[in-house]
mmCIF file of the N, C-alpha and C atoms, coordinates in Angstrom:
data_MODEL
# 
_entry.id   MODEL 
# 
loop_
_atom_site.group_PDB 
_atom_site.id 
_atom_site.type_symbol 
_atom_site.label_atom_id 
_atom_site.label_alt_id 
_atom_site.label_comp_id 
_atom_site.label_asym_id 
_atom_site.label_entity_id 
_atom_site.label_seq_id 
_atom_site.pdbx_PDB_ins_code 
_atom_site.Cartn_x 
_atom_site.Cartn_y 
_atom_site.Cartn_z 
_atom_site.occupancy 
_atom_site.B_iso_or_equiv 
_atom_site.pdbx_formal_charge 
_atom_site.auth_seq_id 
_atom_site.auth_comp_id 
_atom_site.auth_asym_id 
_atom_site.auth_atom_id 
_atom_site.pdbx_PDB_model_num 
ATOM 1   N N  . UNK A 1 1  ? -18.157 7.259   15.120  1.00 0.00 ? 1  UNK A N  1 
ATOM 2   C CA . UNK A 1 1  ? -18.016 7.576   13.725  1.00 0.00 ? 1  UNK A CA 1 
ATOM 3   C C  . UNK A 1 1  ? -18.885 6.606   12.924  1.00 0.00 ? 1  UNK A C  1 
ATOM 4   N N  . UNK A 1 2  ? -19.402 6.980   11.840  1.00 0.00 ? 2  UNK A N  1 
ATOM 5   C CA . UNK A 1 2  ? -20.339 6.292   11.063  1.00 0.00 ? 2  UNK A CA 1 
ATOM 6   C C  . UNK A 1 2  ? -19.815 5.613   9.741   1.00 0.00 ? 2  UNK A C  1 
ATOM 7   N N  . UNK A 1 3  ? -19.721 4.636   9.457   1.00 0.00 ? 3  UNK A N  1 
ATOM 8   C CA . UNK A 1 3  ? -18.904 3.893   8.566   1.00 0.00 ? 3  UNK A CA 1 
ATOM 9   C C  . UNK A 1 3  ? -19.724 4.230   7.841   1.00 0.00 ? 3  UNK A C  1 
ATOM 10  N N  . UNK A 1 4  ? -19.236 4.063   6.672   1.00 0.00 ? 4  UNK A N  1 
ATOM 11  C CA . UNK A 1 4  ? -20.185 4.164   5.079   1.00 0.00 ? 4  UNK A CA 1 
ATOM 12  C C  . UNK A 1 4  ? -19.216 3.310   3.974   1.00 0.00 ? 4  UNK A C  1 
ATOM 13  N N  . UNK A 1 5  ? -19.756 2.604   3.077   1.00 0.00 ? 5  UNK A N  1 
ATOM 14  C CA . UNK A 1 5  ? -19.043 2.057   1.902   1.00 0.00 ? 5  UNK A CA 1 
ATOM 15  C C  . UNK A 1 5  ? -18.252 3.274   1.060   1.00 0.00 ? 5  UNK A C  1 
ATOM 16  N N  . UNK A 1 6  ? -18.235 4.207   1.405   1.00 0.00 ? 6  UNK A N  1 
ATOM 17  C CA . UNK A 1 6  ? -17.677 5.148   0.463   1.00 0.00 ? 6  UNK A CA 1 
ATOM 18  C C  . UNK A 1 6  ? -17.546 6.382   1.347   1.00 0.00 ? 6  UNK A C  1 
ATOM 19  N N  . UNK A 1 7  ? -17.137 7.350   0.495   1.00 0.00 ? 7  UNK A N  1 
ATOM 20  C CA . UNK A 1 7  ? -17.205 8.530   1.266   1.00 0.00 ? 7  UNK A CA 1 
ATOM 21  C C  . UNK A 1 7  ? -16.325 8.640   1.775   1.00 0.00 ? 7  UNK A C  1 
ATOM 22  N N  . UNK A 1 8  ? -16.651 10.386  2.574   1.00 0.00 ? 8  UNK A N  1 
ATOM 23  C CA . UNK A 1 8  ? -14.846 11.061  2.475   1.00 0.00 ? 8  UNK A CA 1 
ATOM 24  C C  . UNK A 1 8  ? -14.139 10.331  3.910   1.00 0.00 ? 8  UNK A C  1 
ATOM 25  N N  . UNK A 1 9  ? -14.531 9.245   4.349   1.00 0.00 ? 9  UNK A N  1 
ATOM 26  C CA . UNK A 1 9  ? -13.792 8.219   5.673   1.00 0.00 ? 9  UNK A CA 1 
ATOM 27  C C  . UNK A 1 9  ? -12.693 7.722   4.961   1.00 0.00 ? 9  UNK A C  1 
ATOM 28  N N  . UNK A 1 10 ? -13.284 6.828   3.557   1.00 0.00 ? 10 UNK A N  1 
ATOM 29  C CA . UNK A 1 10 ? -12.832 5.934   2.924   1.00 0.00 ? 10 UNK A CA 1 
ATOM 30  C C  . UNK A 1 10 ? -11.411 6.962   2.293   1.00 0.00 ? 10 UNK A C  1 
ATOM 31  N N  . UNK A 1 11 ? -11.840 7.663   1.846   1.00 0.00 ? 11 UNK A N  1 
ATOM 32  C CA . UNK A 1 11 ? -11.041 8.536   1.001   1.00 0.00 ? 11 UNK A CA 1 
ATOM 33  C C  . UNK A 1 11 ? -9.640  9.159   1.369   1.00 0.00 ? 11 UNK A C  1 
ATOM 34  N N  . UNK A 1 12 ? -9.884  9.564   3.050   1.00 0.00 ? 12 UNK A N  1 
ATOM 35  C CA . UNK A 1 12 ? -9.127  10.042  3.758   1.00 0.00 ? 12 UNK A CA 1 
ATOM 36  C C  . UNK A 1 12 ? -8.012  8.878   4.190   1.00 0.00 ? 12 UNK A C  1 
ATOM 37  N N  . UNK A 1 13 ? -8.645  8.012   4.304   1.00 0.00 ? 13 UNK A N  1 
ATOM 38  C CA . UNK A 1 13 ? -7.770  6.356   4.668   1.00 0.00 ? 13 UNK A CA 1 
ATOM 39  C C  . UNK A 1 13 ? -7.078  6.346   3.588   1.00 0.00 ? 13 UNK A C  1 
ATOM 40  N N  . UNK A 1 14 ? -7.713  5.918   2.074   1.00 0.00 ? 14 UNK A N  1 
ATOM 41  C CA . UNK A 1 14 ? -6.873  5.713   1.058   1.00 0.00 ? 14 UNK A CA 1 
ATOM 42  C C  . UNK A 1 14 ? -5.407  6.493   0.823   1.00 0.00 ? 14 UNK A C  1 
ATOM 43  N N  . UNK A 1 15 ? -5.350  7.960   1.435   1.00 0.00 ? 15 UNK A N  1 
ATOM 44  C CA . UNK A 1 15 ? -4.628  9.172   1.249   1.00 0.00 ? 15 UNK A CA 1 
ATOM 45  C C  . UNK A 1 15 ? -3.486  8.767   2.506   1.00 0.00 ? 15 UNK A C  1 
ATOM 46  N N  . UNK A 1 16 ? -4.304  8.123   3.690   1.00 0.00 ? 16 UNK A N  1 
ATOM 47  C CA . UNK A 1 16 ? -3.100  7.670   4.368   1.00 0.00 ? 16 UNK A CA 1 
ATOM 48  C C  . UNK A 1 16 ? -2.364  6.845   4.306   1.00 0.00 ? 16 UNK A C  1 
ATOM 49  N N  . UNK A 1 17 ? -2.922  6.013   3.423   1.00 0.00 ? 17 UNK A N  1 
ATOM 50  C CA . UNK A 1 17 ? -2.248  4.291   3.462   1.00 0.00 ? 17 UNK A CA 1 
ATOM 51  C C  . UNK A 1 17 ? -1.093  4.971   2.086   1.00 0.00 ? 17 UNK A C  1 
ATOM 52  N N  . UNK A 1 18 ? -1.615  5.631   1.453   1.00 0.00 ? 18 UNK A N  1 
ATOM 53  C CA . UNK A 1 18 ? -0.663  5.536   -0.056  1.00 0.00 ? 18 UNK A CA 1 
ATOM 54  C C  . UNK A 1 18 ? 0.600   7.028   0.789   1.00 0.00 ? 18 UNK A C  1 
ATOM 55  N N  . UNK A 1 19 ? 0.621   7.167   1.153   1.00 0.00 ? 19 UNK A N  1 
ATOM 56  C CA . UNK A 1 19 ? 1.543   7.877   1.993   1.00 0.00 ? 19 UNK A CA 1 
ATOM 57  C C  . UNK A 1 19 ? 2.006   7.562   3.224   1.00 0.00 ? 19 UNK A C  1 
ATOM 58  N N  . UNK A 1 20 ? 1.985   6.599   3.449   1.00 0.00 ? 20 UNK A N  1 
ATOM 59  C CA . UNK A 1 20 ? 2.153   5.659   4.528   1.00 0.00 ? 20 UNK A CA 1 
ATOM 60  C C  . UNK A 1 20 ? 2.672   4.604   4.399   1.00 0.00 ? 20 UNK A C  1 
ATOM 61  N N  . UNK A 1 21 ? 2.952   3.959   3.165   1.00 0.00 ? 21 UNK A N  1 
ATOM 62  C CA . UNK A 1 21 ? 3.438   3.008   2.585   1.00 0.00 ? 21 UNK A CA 1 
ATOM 63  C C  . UNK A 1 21 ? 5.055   2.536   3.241   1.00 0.00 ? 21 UNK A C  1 
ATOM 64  N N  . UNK A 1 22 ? 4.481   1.219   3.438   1.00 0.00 ? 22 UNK A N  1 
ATOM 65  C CA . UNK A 1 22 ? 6.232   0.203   4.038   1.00 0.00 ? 22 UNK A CA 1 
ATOM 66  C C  . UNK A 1 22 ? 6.884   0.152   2.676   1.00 0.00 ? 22 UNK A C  1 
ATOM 67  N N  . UNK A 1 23 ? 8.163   0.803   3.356   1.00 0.00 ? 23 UNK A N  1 
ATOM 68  C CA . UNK A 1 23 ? 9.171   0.924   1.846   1.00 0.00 ? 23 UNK A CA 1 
ATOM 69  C C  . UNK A 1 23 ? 9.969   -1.160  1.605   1.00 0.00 ? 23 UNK A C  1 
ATOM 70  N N  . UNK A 1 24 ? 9.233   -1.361  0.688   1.00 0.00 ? 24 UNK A N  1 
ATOM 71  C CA . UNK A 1 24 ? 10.441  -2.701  0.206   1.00 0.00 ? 24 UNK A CA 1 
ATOM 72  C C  . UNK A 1 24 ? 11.695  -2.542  1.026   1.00 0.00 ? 24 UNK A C  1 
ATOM 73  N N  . UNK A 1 25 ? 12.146  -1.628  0.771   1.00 0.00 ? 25 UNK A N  1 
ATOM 74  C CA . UNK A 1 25 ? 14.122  -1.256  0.882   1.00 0.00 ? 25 UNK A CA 1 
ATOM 75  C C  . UNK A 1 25 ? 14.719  -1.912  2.202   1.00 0.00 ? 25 UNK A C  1 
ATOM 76  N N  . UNK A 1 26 ? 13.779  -0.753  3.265   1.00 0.00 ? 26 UNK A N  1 
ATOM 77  C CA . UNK A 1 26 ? 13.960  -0.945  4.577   1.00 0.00 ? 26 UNK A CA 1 
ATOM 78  C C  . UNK A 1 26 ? 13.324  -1.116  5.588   1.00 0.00 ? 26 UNK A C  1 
ATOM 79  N N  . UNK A 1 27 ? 12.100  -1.601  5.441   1.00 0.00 ? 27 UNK A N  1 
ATOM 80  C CA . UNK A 1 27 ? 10.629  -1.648  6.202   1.00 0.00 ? 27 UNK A CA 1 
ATOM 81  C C  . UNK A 1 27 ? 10.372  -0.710  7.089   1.00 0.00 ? 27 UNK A C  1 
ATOM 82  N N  . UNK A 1 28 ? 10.585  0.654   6.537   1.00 0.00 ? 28 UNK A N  1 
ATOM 83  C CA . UNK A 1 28 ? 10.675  1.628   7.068   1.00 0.00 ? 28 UNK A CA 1 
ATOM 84  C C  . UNK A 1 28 ? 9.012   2.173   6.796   1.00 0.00 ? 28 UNK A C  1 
ATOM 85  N N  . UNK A 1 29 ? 8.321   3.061   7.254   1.00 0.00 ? 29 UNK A N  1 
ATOM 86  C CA . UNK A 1 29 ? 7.387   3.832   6.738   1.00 0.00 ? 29 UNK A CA 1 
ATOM 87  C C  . UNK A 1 29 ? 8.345   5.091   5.716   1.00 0.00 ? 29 UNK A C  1 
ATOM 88  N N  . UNK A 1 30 ? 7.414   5.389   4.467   1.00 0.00 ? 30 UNK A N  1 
ATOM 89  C CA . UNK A 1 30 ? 7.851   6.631   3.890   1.00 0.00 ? 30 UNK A CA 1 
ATOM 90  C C  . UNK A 1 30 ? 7.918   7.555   4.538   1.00 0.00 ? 30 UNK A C  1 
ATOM 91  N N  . UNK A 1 31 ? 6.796   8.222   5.039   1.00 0.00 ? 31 UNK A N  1 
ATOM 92  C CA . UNK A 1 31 ? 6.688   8.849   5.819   1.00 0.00 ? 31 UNK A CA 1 
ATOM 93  C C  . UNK A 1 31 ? 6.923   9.429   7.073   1.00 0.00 ? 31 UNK A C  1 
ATOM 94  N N  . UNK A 1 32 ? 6.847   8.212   8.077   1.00 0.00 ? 32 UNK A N  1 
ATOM 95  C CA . UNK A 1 32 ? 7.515   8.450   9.277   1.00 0.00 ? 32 UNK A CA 1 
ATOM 96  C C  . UNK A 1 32 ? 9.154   8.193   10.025  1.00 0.00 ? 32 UNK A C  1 
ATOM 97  N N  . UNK A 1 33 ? 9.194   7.353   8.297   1.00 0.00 ? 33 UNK A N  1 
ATOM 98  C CA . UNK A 1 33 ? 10.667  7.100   8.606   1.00 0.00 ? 33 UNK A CA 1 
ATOM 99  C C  . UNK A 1 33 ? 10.803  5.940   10.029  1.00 0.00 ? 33 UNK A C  1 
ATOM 100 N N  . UNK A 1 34 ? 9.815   5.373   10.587  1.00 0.00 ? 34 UNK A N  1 
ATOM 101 C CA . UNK A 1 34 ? 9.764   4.342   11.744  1.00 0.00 ? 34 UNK A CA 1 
ATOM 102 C C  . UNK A 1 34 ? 9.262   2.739   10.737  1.00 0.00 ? 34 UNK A C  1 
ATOM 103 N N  . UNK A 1 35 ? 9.877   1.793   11.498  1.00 0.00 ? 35 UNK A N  1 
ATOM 104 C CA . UNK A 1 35 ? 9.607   0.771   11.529  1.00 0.00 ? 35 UNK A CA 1 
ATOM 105 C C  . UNK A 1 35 ? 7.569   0.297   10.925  1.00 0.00 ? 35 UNK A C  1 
ATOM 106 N N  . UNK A 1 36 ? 7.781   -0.009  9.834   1.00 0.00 ? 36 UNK A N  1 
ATOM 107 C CA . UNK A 1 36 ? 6.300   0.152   9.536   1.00 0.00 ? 36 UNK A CA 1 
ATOM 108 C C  . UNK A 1 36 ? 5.603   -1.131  9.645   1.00 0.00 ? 36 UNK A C  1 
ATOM 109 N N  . UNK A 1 37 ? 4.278   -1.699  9.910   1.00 0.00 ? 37 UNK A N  1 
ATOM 110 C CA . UNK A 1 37 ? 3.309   -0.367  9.373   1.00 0.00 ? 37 UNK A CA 1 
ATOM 111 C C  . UNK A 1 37 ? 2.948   0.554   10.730  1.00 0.00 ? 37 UNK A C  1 
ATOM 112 N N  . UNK A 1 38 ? 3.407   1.674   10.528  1.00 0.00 ? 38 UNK A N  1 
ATOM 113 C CA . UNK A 1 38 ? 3.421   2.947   11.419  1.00 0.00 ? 38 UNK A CA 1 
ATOM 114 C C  . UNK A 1 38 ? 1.670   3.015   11.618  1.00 0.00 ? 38 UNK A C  1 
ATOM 115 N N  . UNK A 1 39 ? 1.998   3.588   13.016  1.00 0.00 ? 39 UNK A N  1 
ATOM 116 C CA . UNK A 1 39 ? 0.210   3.468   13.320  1.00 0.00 ? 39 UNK A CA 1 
ATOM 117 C C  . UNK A 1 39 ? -1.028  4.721   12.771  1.00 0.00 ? 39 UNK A C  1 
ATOM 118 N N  . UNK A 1 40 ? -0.373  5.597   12.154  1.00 0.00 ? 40 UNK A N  1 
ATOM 119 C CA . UNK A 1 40 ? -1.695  6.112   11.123  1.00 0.00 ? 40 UNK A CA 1 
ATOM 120 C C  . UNK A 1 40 ? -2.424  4.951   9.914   1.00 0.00 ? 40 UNK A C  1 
ATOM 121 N N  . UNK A 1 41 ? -0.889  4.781   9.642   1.00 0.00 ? 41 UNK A N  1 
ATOM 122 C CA . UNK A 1 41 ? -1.431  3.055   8.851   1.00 0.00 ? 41 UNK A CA 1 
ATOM 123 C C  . UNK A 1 41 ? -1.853  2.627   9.386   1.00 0.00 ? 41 UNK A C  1 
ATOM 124 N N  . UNK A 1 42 ? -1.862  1.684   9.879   1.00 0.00 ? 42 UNK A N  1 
ATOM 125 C CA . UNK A 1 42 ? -2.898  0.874   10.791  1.00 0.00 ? 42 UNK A CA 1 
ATOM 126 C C  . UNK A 1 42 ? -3.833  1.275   11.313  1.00 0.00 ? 42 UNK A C  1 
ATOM 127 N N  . UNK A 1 43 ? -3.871  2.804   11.528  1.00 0.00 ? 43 UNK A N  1 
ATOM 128 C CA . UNK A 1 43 ? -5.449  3.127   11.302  1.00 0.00 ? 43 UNK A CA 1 
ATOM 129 C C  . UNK A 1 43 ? -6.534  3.569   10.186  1.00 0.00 ? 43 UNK A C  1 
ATOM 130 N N  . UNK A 1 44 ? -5.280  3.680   9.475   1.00 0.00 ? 44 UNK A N  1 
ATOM 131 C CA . UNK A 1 44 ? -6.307  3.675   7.752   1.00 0.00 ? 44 UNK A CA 1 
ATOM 132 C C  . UNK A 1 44 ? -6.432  2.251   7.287   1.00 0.00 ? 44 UNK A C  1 
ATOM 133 N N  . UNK A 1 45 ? -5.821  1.200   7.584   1.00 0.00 ? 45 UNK A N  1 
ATOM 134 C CA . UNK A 1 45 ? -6.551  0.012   7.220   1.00 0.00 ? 45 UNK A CA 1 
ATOM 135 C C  . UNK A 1 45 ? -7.194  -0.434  7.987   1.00 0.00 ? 45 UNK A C  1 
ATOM 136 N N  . UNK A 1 46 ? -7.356  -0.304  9.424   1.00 0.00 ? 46 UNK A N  1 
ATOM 137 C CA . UNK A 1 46 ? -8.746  -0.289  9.849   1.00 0.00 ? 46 UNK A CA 1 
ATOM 138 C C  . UNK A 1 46 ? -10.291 0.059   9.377   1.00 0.00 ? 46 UNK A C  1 
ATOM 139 N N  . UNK A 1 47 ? -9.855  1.468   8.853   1.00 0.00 ? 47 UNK A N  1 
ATOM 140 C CA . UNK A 1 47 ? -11.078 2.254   8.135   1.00 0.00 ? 47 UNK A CA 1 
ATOM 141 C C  . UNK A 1 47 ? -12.040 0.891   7.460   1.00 0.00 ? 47 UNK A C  1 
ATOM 142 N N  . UNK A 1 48 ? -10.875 0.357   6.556   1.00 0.00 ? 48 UNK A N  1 
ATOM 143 C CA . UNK A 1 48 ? -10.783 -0.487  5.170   1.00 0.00 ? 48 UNK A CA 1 
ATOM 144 C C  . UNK A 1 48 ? -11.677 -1.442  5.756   1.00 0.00 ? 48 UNK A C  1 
ATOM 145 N N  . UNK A 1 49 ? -11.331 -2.130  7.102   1.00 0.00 ? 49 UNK A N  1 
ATOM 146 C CA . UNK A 1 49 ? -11.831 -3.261  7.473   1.00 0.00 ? 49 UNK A CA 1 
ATOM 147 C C  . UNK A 1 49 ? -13.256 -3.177  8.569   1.00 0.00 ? 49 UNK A C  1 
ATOM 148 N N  . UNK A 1 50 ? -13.434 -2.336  8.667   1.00 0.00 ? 50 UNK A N  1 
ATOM 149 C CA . UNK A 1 50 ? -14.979 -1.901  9.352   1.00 0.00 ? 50 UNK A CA 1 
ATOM 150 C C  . UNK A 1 50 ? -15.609 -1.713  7.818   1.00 0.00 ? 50 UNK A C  1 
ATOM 151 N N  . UNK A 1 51 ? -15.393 -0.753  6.597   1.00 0.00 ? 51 UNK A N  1 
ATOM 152 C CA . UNK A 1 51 ? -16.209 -0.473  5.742   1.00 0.00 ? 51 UNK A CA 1 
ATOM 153 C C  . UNK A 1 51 ? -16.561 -1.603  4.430   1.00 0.00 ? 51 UNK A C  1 
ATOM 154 N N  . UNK A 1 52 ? -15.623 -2.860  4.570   1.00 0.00 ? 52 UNK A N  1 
ATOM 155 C CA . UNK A 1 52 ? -15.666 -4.185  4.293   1.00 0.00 ? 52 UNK A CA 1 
ATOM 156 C C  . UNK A 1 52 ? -15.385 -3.674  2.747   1.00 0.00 ? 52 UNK A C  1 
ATOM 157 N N  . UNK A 1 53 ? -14.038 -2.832  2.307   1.00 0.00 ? 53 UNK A N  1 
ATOM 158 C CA . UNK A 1 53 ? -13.821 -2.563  0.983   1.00 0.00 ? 53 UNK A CA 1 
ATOM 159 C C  . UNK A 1 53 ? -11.974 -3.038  0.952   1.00 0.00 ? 53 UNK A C  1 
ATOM 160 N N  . UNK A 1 54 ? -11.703 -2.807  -0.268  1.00 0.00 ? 54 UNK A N  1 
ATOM 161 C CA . UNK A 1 54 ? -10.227 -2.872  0.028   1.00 0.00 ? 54 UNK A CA 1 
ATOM 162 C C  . UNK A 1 54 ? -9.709  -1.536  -0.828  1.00 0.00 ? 54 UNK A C  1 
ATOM 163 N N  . UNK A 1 55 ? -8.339  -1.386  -0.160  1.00 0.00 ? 55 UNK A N  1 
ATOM 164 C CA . UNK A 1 55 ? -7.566  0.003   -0.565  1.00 0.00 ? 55 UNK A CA 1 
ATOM 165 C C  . UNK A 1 55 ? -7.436  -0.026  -1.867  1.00 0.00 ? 55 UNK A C  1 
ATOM 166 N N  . UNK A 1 56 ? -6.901  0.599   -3.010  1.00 0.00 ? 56 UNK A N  1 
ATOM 167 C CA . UNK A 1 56 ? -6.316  0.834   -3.894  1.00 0.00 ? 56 UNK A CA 1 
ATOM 168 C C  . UNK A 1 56 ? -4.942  0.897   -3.607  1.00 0.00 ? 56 UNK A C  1 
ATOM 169 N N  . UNK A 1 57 ? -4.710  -0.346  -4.641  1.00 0.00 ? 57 UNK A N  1 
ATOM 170 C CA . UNK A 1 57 ? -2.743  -0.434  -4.859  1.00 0.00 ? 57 UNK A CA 1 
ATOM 171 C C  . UNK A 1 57 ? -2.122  0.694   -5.770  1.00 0.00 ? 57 UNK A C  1 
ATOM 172 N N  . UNK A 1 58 ? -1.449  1.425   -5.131  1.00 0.00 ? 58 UNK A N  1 
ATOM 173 C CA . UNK A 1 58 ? -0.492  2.216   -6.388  1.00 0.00 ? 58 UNK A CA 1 
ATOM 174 C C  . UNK A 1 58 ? 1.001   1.384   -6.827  1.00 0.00 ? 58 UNK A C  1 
ATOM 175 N N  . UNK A 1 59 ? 1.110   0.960   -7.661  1.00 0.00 ? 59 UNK A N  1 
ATOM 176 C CA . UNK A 1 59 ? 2.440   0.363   -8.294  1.00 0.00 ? 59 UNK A CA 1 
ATOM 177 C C  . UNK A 1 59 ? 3.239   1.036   -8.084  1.00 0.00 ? 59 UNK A C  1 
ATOM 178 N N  . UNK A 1 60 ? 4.717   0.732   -7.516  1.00 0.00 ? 60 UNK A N  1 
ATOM 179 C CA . UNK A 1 60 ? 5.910   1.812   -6.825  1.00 0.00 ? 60 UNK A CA 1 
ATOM 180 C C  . UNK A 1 60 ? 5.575   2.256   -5.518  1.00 0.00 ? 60 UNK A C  1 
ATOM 181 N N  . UNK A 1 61 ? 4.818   2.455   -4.846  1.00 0.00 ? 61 UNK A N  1 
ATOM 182 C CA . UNK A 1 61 ? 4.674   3.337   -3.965  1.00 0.00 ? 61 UNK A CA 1 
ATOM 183 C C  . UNK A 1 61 ? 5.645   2.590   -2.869  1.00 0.00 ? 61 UNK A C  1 
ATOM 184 N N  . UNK A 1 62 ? 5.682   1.390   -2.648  1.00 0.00 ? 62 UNK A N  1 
ATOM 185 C CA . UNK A 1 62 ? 6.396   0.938   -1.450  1.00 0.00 ? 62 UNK A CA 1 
ATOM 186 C C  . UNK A 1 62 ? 8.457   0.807   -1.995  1.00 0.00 ? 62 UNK A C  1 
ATOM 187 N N  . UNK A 1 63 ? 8.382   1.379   -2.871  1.00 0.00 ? 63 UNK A N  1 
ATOM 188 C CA . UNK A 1 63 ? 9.795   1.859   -3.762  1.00 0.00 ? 63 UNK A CA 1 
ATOM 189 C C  . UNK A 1 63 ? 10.148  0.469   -3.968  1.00 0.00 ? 63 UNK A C  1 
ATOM 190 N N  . UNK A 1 64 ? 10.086  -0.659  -4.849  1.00 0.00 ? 64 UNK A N  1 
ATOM 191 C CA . UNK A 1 64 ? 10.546  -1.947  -4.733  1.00 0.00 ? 64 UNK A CA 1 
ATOM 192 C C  . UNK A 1 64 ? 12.108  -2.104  -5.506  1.00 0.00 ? 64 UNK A C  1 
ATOM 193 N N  . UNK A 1 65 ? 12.184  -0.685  -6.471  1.00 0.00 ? 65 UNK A N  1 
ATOM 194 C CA . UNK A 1 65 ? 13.658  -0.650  -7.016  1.00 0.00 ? 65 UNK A CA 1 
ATOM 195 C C  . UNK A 1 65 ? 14.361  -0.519  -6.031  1.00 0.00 ? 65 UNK A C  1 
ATOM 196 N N  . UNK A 1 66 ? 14.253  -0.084  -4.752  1.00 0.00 ? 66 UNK A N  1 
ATOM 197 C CA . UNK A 1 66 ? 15.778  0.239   -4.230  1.00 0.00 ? 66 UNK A CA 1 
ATOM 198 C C  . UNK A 1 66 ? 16.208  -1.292  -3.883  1.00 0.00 ? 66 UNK A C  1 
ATOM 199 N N  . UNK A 1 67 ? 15.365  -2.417  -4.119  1.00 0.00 ? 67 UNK A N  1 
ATOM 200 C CA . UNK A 1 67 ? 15.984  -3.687  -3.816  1.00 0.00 ? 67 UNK A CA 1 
ATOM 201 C C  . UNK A 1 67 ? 15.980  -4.361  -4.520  1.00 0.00 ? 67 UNK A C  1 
ATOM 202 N N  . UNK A 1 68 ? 16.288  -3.989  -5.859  1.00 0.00 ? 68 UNK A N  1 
ATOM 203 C CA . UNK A 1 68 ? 16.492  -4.440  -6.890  1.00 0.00 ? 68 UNK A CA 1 
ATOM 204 C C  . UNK A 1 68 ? 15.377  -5.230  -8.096  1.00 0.00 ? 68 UNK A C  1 
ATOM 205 N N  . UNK A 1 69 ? 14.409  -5.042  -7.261  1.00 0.00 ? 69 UNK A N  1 
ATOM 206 C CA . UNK A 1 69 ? 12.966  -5.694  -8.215  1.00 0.00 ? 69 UNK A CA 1 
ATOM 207 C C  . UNK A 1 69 ? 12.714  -4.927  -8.908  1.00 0.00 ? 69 UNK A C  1 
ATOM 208 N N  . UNK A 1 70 ? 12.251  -5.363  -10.203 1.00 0.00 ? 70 UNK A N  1 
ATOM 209 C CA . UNK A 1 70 ? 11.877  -4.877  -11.466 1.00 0.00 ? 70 UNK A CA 1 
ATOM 210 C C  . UNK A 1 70 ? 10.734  -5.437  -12.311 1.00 0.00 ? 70 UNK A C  1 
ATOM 211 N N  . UNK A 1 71 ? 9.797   -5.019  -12.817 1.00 0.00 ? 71 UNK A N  1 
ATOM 212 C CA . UNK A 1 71 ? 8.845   -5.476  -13.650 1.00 0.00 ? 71 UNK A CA 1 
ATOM 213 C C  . UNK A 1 71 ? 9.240   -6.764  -14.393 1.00 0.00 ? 71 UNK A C  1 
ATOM 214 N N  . UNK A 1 72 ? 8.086   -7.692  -14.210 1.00 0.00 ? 72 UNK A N  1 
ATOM 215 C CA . UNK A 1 72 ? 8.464   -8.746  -15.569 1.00 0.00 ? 72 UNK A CA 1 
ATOM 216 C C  . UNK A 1 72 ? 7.334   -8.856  -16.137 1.00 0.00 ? 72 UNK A C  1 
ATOM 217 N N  . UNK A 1 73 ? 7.357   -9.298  -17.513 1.00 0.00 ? 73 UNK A N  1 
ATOM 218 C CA . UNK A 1 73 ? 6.424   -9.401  -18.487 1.00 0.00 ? 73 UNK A CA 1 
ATOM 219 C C  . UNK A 1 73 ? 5.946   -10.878 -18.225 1.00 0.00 ? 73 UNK A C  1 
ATOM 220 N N  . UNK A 1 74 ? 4.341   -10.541 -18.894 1.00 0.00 ? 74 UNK A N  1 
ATOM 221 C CA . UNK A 1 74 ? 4.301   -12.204 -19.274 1.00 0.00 ? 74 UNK A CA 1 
ATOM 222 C C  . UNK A 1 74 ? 5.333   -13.275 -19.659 1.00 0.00 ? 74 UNK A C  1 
ATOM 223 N N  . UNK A 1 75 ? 5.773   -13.120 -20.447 1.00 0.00 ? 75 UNK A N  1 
ATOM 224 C CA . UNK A 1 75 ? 6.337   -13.762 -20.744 1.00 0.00 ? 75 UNK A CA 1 
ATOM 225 C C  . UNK A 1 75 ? 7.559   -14.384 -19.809 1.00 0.00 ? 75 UNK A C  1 
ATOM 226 N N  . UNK A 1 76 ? 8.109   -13.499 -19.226 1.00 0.00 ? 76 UNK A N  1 
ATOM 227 C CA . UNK A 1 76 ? 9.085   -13.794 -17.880 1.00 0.00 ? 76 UNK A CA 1 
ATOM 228 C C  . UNK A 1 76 ? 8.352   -14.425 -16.954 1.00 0.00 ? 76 UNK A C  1 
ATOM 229 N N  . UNK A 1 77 ? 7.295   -14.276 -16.602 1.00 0.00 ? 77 UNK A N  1 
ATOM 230 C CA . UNK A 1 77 ? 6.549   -15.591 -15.790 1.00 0.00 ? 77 UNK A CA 1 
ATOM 231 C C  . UNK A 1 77 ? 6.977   -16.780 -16.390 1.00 0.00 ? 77 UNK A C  1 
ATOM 232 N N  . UNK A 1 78 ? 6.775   -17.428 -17.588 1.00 0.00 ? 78 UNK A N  1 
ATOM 233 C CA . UNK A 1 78 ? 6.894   -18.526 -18.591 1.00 0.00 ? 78 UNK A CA 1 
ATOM 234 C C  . UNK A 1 78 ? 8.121   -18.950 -18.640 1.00 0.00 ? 78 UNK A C  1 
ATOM 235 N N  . UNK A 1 79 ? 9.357   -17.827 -17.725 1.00 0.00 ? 79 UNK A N  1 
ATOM 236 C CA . UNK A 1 79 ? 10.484  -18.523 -18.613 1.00 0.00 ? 79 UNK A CA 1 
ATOM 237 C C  . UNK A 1 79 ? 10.687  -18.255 -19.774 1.00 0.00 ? 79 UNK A C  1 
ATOM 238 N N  . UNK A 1 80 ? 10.290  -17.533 -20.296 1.00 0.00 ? 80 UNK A N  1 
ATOM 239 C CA . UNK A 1 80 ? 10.907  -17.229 -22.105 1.00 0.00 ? 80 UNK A CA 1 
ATOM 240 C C  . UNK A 1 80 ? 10.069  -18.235 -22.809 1.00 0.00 ? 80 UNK A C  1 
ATOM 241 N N  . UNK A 1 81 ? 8.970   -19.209 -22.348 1.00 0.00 ? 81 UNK A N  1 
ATOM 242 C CA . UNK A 1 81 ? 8.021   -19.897 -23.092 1.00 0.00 ? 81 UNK A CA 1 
ATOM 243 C C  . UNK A 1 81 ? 6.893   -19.218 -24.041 1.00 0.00 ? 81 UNK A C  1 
ATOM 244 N N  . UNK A 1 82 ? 6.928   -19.487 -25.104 1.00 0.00 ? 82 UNK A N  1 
ATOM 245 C CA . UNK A 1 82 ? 5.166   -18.918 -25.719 1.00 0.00 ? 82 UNK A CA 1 
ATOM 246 C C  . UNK A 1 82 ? 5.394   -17.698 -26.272 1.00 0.00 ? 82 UNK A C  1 
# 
């Protein structure tokens, strides 16, 4: 297979990893429901690491509410400072 910085390799990886995602909750895969990172994952971040790019993060995707994490603002970094 022919690596490329882009292109539909890259693309197809990105589609697996964001559906493939280790849930916070239970380190489960979404998807496969197994112990993650399940090995389609691990072969879409392979892709990542031959084509010397990195994935795109989707916010939520690894569900971080079911364990109780929640957004904080600047300001909650600070402590309520500033």
């Amino acid at each position: 297979m022919t690596m490329y910085h882009g292109g539909d390799v890259v693309d197809r990886a990105q589609a697996v990893l964001d559906a493939h995602a280790v849930s916070s909750a239970d380190g489960l895969c979404v998807a496969c429901r197994v112990p993650g990172p399940c090995g389609r994952y691990e072969g879409a971040a392979a892709v990542f690491t031959q084509s010397l790019r990195l994935p795109r993060r989707i916010p939520g995707v690894t569900r971080p509410e079911l364990i109780g994490a929640r957004r904080v603002g600047f300001r909650g970094l600070l402590g309520g400072v500033g």
